[in-house]
C-alpha positions in Angstrom: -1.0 -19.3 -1.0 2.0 -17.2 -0.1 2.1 -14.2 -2.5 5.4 -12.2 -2.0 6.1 -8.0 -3.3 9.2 -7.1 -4.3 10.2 -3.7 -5.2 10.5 0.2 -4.6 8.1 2.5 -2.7 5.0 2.1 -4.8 5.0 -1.4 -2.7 6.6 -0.2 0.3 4.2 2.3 1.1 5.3 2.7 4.7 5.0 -0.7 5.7 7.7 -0.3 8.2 5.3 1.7 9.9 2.4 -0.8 10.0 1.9 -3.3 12.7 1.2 -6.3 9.8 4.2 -5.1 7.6 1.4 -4.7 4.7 2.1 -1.0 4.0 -1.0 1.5 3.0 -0.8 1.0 -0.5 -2.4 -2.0 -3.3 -0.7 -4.8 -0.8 -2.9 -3.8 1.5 -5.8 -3.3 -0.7 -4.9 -7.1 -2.0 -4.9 -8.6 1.3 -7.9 -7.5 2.2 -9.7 -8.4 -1.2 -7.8 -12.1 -0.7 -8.1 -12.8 2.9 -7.2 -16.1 2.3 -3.6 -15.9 1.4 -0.9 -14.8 3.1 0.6 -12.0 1.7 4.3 -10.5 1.8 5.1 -7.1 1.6 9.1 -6.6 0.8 9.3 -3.1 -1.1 11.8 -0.7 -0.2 11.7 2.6 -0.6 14.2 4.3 -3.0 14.8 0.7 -4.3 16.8 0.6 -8.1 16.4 -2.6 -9.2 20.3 -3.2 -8.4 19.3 -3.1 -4.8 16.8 -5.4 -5.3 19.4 -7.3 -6.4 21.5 -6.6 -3.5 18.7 -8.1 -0.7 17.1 -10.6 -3.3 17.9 -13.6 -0.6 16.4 -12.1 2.5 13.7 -10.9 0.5 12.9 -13.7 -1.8 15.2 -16.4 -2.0 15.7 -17.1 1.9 11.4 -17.2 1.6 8.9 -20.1 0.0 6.3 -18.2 -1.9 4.0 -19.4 -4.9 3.2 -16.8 -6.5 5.8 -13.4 -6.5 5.0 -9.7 -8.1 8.1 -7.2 -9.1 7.5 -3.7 -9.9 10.9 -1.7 -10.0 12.2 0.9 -12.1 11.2 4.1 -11.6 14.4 5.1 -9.3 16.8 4.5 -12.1 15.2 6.5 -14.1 16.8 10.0 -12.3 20.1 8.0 -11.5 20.8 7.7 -15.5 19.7 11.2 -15.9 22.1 12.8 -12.8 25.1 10.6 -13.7 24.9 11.0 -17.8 25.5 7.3 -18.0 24.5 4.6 -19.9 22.7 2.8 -17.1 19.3 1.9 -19.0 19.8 0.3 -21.2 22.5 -1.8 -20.1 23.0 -2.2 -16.7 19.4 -1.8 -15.8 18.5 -5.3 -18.4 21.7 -7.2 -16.4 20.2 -6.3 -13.0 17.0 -7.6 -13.8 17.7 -10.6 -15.7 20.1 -11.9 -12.9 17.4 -11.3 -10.4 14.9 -13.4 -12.6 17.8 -16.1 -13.1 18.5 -16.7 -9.3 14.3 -16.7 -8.7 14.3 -19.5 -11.4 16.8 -21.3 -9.7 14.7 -22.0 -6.9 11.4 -21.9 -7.8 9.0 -21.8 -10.7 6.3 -20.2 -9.3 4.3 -17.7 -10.9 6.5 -14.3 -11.8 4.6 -11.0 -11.9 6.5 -8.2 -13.7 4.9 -5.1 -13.1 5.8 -2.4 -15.7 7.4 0.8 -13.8 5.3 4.1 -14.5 5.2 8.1 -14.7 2.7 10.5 -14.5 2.4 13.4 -16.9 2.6 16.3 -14.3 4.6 18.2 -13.1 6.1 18.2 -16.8 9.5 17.4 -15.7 8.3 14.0 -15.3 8.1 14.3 -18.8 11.5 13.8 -19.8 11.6 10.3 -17.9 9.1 8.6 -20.5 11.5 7.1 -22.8 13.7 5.9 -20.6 10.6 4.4 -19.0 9.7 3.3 -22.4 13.0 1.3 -22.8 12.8 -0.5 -19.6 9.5 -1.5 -20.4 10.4 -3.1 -23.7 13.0 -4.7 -21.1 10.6 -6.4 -18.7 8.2 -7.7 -21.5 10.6 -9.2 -23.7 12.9 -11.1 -20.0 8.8 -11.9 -19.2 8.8 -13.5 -22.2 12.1 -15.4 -21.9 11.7 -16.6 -18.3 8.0 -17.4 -18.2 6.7 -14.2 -16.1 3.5 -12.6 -16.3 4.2 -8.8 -17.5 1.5 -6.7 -16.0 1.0 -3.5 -18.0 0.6 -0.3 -16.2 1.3 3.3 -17.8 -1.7 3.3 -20.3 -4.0 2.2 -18.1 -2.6 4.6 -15.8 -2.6 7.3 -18.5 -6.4 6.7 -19.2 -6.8 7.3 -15.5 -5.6 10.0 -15.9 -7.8 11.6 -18.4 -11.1 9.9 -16.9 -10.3 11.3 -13.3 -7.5 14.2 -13.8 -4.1 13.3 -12.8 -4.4 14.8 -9.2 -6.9 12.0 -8.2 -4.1 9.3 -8.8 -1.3 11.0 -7.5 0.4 14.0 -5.5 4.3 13.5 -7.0 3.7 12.7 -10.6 5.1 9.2 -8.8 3.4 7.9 -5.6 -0.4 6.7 -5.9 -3.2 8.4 -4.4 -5.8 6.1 -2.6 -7.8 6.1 -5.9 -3.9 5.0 -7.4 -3.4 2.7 -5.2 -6.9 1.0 -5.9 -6.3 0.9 -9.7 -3.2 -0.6 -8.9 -5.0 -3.4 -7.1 -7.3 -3.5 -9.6 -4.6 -4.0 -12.6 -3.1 -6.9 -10.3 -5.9 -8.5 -9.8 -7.4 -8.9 -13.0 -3.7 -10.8 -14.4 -3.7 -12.5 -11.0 -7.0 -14.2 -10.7 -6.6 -16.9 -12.7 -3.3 -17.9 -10.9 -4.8 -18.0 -7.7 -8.0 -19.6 -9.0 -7.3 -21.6 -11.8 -9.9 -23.9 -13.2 
């Protein structure tokens, strides 16, 4: 199977500086748990989910895949807050439902919708919780409309958090540690089994 990432830099994860284009983040970890598929790694670091838009058919459409994962979100979060607008809402639920319209238009493989996240320090962070909070109610209720998977992330991040201390899962408040990354994985893998093993 060809499973395809799409997304921001929590995918990315310096893949551009990889020989197998994987990254060092939970693609990598996935690929090496599922050897047997061939896996795609197309984040983009600084990614809003209008510029996933924006390179949606080099990254996706232009590509056969059966099974594709989308986690995107975080970077609007400080472009609503700098420019005072009305972005999220709005604009950010038109960006991603034309992305999941032209997917659906040529294929109906499984969709992944990974739920954007936030860590609690440094407290600053803080402030971008609700707005994460709305984009999430965003993803799950266009999962439920177009037939996607919605992978939940910031409680089970949050717990993390508490088990482990939030410095073990990240250095930002945003990027994953290893231990992040592997939690990540974990999360994915869990929703994605029974996709890529069904019966």
């Amino acid at each position: 199977m060809k499973l395809l990432f799409l997304g921001d830099s929590i995918t990315d994860s310096n893949r551009n500086f990889t020989p197998d284009n994987l990254g060092e983040g939970y693609v990598r970890l996935l690929a090496e748990r599922f050897p047997q598929h061939q896996l795609i790694n197309r984040g983009h670091d600084g990614f809003t989910v209008q510029h996933v838009l924006r390179t949606l058919e080099d990254d996706c459409l232009c590509r056969s895949f059966d099974l594709a994962t989308l986690l995107v979100g975080i970077n609007d979060v400080p472009v609503q807050l700098c420019a005072n607008s009305a972005r999220i809402p709005g604009e950010f639920a038109s960006f991603y439902e034309t992305i999941l319209q032209k997917i659906r238009r040529i294929s109906q493989a499984p969709l992944i919708l990974a739920e954007p996240f936030v860590f609690d320090r440094p407290a600053s962070l803080l402030a971008w919780r609700p707005l994460l909070r709305e984009e999430s109610q965003i993803i799950r209720r266009l999962a439920s409309s177009y037939g996607c998977y919605f992978l939940p992330l910031q409680s089970a991040l949050d717990g993390a958090c508490h088990r482990w201390g939030t410095a073990a899962l990240t250095d930002d408040g945003i990027h994953l540690t290893p231990l992040g990354c592997r939690l990540l994985a974990d999360a994915w893998e869990r929703l994605a089994a029974p996709l890529l093993f069904p019966g």
